[in-house]
N, C-alpha and C positions, 0 to 999 in steps of 0.2 A: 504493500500500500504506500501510496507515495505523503510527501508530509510539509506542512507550514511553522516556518521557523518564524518565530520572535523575537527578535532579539530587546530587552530593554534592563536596566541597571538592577530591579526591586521587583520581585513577587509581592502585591498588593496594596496598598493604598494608603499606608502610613503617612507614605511621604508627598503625596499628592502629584501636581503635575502629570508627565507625560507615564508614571507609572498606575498611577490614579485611571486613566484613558486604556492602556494598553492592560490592564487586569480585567475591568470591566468587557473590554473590545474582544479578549482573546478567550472570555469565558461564553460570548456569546457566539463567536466562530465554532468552536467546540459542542456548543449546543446545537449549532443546526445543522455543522458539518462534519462530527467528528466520527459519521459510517462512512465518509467518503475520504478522508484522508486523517494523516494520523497529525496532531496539534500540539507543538513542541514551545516551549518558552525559554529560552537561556537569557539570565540572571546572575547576579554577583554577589547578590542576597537575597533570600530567603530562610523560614526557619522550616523544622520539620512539619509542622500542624498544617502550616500551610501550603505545602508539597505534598503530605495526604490528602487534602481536601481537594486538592487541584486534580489529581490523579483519578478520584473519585466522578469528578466531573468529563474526566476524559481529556485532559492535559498534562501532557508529560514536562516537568519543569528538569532543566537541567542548572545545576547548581554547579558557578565557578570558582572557587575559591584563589585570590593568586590573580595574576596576570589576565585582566579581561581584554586579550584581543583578536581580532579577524581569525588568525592563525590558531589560536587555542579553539576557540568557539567551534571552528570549522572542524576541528578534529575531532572534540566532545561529541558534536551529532552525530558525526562520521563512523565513531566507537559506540554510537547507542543505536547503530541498524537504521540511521536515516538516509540511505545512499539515493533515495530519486526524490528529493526535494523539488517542489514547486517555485515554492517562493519563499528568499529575506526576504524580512520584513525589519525594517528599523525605524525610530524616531527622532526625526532632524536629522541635528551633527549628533548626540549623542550616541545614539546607534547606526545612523545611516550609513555612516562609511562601512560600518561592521557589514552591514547587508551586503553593500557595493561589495567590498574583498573578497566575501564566502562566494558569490556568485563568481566572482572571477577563479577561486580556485576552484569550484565545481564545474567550469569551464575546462580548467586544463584536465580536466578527469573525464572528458567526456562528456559531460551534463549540463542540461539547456534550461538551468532554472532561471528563474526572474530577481530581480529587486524591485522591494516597493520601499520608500520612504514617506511618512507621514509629515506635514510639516503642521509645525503646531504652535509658532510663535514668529512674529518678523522681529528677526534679534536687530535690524537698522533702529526701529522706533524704540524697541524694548529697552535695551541696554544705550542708547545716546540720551535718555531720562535717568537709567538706574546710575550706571558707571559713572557720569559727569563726562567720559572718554569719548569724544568723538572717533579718534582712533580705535579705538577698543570695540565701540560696535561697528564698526567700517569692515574690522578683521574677521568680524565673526560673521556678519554679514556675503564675506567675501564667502567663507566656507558653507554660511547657507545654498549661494548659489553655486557651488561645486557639487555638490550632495545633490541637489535637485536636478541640477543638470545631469548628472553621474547614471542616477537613478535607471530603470526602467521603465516604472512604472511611480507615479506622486498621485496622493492624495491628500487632504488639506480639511483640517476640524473647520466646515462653518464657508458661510463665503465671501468674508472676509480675507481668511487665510487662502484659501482659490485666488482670489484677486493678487496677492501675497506673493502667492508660488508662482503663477500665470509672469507678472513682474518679472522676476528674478528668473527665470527659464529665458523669456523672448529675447530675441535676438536677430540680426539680419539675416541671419539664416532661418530662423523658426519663429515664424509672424504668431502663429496660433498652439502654443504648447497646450497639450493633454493635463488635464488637473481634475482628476475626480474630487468630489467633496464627500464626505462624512460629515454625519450630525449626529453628537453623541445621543443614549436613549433616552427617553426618563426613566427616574429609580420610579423600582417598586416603592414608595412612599410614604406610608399611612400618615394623613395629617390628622391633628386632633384641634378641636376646639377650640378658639381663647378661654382662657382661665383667670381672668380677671388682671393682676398685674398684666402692664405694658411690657414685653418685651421684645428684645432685639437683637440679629446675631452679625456679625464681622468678623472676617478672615484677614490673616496678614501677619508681621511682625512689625511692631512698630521701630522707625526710626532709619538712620542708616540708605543705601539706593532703594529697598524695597518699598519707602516711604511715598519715595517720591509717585512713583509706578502706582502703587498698591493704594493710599490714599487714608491709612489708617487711621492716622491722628485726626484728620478730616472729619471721617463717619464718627468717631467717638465725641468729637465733642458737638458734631449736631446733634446727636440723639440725647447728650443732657442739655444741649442749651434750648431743646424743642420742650424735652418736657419739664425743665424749668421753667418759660415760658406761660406753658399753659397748663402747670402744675398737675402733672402727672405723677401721682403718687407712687413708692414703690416700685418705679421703675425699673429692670434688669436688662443689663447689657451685656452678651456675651463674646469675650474675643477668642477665638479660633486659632492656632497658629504658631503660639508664639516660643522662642524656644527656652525648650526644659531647660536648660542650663541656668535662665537667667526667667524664669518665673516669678522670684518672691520680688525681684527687683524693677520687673517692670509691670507687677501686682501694683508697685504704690508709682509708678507711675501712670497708670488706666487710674489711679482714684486721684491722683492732683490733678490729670486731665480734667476728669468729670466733673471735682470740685471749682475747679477755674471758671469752668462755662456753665455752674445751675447753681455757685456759691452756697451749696450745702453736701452732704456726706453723699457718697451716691452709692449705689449696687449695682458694680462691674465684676466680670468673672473675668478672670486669663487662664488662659488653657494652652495647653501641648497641643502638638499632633495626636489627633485619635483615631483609631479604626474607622472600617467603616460601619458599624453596626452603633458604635456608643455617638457618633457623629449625629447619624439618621436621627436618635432618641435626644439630641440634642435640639435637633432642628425644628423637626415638626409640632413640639410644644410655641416656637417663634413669633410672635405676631407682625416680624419685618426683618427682611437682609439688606444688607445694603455691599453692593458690590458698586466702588467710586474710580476704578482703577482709570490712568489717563489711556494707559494700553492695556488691550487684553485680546488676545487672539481669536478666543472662543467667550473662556467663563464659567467652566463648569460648578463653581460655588452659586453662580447663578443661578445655571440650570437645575441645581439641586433644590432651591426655594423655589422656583418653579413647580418641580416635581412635588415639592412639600404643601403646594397650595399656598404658601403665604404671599402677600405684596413683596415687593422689589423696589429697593430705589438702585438705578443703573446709567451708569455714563453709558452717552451716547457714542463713547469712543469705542464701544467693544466690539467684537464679532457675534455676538447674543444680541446686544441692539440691533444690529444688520441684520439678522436671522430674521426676528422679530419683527421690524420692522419690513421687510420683504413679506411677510405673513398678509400685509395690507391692516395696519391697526387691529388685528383681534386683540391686542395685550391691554387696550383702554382701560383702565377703571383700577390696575392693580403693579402694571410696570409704570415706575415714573419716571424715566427718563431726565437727568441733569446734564448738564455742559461742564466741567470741570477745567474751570478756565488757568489755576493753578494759584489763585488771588486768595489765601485763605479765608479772608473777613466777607469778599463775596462767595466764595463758595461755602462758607459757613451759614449766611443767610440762604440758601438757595436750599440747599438742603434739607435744613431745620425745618423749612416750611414743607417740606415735602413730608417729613416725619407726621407732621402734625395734622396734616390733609389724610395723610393714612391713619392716625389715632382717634380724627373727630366722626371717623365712618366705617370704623375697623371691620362690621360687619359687612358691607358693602365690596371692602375691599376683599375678603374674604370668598365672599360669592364669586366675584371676577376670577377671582384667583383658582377656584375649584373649577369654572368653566374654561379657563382658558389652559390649563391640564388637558382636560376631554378633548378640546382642540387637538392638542399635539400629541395625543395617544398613537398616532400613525407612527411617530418618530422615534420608535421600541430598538433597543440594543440589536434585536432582530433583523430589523429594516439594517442597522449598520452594517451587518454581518452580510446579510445579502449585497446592496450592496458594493460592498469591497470585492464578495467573492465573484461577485460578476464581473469585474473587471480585469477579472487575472489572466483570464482565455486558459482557462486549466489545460481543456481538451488540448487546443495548438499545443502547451507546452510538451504535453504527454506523449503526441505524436511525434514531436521531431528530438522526442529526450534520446540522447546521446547520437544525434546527427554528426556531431564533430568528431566521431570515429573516424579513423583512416582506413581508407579503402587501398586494397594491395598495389592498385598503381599510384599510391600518392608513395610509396617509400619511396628514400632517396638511401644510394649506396654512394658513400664515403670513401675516397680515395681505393679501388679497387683491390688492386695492386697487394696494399696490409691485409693480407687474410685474415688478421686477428679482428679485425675491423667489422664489425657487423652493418649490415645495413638500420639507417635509424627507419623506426616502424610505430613511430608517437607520434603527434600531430603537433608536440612543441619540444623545445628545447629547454634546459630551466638551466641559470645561473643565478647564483649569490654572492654578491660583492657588497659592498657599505656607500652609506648615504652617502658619502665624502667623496668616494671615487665615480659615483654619479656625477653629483654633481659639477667637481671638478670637470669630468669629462664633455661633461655639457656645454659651460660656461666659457672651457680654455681648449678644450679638442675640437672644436667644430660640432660638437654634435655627435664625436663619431668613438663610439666604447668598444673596448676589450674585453670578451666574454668567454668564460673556458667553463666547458656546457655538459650537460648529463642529460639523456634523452627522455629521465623521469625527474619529477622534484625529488621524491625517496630515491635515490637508487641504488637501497642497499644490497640488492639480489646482485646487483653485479659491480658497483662500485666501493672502493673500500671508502671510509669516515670520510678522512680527505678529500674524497671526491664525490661526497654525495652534497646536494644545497641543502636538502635538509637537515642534513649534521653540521657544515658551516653554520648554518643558521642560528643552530641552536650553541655552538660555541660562542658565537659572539654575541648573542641575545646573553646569555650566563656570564661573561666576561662585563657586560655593561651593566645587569641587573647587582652583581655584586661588587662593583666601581674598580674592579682590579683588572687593568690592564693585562691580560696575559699572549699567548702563542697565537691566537687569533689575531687580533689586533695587531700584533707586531707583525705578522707574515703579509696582511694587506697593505702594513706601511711599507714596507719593504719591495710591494710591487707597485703603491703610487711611487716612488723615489726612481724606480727602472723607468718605467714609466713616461715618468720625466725627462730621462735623460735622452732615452730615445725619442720621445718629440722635439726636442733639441734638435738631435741630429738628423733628424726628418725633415727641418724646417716648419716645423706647424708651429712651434713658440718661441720665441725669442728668447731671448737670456737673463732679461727682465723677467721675463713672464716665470722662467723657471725658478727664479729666487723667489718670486713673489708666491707661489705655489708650493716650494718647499715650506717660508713663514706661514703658510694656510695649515701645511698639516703639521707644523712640530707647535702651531697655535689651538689647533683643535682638541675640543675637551672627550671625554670619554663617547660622550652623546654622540657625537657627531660620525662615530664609525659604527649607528645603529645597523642592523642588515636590513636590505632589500632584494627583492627575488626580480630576476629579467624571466617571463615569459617569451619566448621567440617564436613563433608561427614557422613549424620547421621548412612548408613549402616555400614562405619567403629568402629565406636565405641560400637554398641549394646550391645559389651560385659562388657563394663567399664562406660554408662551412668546411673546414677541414679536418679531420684526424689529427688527433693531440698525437705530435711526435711519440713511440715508443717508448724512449729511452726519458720521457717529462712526465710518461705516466703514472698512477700511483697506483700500479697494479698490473699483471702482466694481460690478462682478460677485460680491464677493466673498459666499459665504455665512454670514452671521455673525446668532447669534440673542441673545435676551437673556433672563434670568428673573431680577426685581429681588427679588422673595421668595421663593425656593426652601428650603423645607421642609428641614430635614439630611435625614428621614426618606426622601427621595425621590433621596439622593446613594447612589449605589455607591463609596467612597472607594477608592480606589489610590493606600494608600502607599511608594513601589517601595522605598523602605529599610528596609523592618521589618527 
């Protein structure tokens, strides 16, 4: 049976975000799909309780301990009998690249899976509010739109985030990029009744970039300057969010908030991260959320007082307003919609009064609030599941899965003559060399690398350590993981310095160029000779591969080829750290 990988950081919902989405999302894949393929989640955490329960439902979580990358992931599924994958699946940059790589190495295997990436936030607007860095969301930005370009297949929470991704994809070559949308479910949600106190719930941490974005200190002191105002007794406010660490201490900062804006004692809760069950039993007691954020992709705290039946106060900056408001007004009478213009004292009156419009007709809003649920009842975790999975063209993939087999007239026979020499009969070539001598070669060769190649990435059946990329790989992955320079490392320096001298004597670099290059690598820190793997498309090269002299080889059988000008143009790179 073939299978749907997940890739994201956290089994369930603690920590909210893009794990928050992808627990919910992949429990409901599993529910409607899991006779038709088998539904895999790799994670970096999870506990036991919650690896039983997920199995129960028909999900297999694989749990990494260590080292979360492309390279490990891909091998964990690999070892757990998922060899005819459909589709990665990642989220954003956090996982997207992970998706991108594993599909590329199930490529060099033969195998015609997909990547989909989810995109669930534009880090331009996010992060140039959170960080102060214009720079710093430029960079991450930049990597949004590598991931989504990279991709296969994008989809995008809400159509907002569509607009978002659609952005960041187009280009003069691609007028109209592909962007399916998803719109998460509602929860199962039992709301219950006002119970006389006023209350109110808000998510967030106060202070710090999330302030800015998130809007916390905002929502708290309209909701006591409202109901000091118009003397709402016993008022309770509850904040969501904030971290354990530093609870007692921004305990008495929520009550000098409250006391500042209603100038009497007030009753605020601060709370952690909670599950999602004790969250739920939090909610739907609520009589108001307020979600103020200046950016918000989607919203799902939103969505969840939505599903709760309570009113809603909501910046119209979010991807929930656009949803919403695309709906053509059915949300009247219970979303109230604010500008969040960043002016505290006007957006503190703007607010306040919105609080108070929901408190002088709470039953009213309430109504609204339960009819406009039955509205959006169509828009069930179910519908998301479908769909996504409609979009993945299973069937195509199934049919043409392992097309990139070689057929007997694609071999290429290797300097004839060496009988030791077998003909290569893989559809690529793998080498592994270090970031450093990429790039270098890129920047000061022309473009043009030196690749000494094994006809499998493993090839331990016929190459020894030395000359397998998978065991390179794994010596200077270990050499850097534990900061000690050792025999790896030194043997690559050893052939940037040759290297060198022979483009000297070639003419490719000048003599400047060669000191300036020697200072790049006796300057470069351990990092910088991470591995990389060259993919080579064997049919491209036929013309320019040779047989690694005999007498260089590290083995007397051993299959080991060579290609002293290989083109970048003709490298598939896999870099397992993006």
């Amino acid at each position: 049976m073939s299978s749907l990988v997940f890739i994201a950081t956290h089994w369930g919902t603690d920590e909210g975000g893009i794990n928050s989405f992808n627990y919910d999302f992949v429990k409901a894949i599993a529910n409607s799909y899991k006779d038709k393929c088998k539904i895999v989640c790799v994670v970096k955490e999870a506990n036991n309780k919650d690896i039983e329960n997920a199995k129960k439902l028909g999900i297999e979580i694989i749990l990494i301990e260590g080292r979360f990358n492309s390279s490990v992931i891909f091998d964990e599924v690999k070892k757990n009998g998922h060899n005819q994958v459909i589709c990665w699946i990642g989220h954003d940059i956090i996982t997207g690249f992970k998706a991108i790589e594993c599909v590329k190495l199930d490529k060099y295997l033969g195998n015609n899976s997909k990547s989909a990436v989810i995109h669930h936030m534009n880090y331009l607007k996010y992060y140039a509010s959170k960080s102060g860095s214009g720079e710093e969301a430029n960079q991450r930005d930049k990597l949004q739109k590598r991931v989504l370009e990279q991709a296969d297949l994008v989809f995008a929470v809400g159509p907002y985030l569509v607009e978002s991704a659609i952005n960041k994809i187009r280009s003069r070559d691609i007028q109209n990029p592909k962007v399916y949308e998803l719109i998460p479910g509602i929860a199962d949600l039992e709301s219950l009744e006002p119970h006389g106190d006023f209350s109110g719930i808000v998510y967030g941490r106060l202070g710090g970039g999330d302030e800015i974005v998130k809007q916390g200190k905002l929502a708290i002191a309209s909701f006591f300057k409202a109901c000091a105002e118009d003397k709402f007794n016993n008022s309770v406010l509850t904040v969501v969010g904030l971290d354990d660490k530093e609870l007692i201490e921004k305990q008495k900062e929520l009550q000098n908030l409250g006391f500042e804006h209603s100038n009497k004692l007030v009753s605020v809760l601060g709370l952690g991260y909670k599950d999602r069950e004790e969250l739920y039993d939090i909610v739907r007691v609520q009589d108001i959320s307020m979600m103020l954020s200046t950016h918000e992709g989607f919203g799902l705290v939103g969505w969840e007082a939505i599903s709760a039946e309570i009113p809603l106060i909501l910046s119209v900056d979010t991807g929930l307003y656009k949803f919403l408001d695309n709906l053509g007004g059915s949300f009247t009478g219970c979303i109230y919609g604010v500008k969040i213009t960043g002016d505290f004292n006007t957006d503190l009156e703007v607010v306040s009064s919105r609080i108070k419009v929901v408190k002088n007709d709470i039953q009213k809003s309430r109504r609204n609030a339960k009819n406009l649920k039955k509205q959006l009842e169509e828009f069930s975790w179910g519908k998301t599941a479908e769909d996504f999975f409609s979009n993945i063209d299973i069937e195509s993939i199934l049919d043409n899965y392992g097309d990139m087999k070689f057929k007997k007239s694609d071999k290429i026979d290797i300097n004839k003559s060496q009988k030791e020499c077998l003909p290569i009969t893989t559809p690529f070539l793998f080498s592994t060399t270090t970031h450093l001598a990429y790039i270098i070669s890129k920047n000061f060769f022309n473009g043009i690398h030196y690749a000494w190649c094994a006809p499998k990435f493993d090839a331990k059946e016929t190459n020894p350590a030395s000359a397998n990329p998978l065991e390179i790989y794994k010596k200077l992955s270990w050499e850097i993981e534990s900061g000690q320079e050792g025999v790896a490392i030194a043997k690559h320096k050893v052939g940037l310095y040759r290297a060198l001298s022979e483009k000297k004597q070639q003419g490719v670099i000048s003599e400047t160029q060669e000191h300036q290059i020697s200072e790049i690598i006796r300057a470069a820190q351990i990092g910088n000779f991470r591995p990389v793997i060259y993919a080579i498309a064997t049919h491209k090269v036929s013309d320019i591969v040779e047989a690694a002299p005999h007498n260089k080889k590290d083995g007397v059988f051993s299959q080991e080829f060579l290609i002293k000008k290989l083109p970048g143009a003709l490298i598939e790179l896999i870099d397992i750290d993006i």
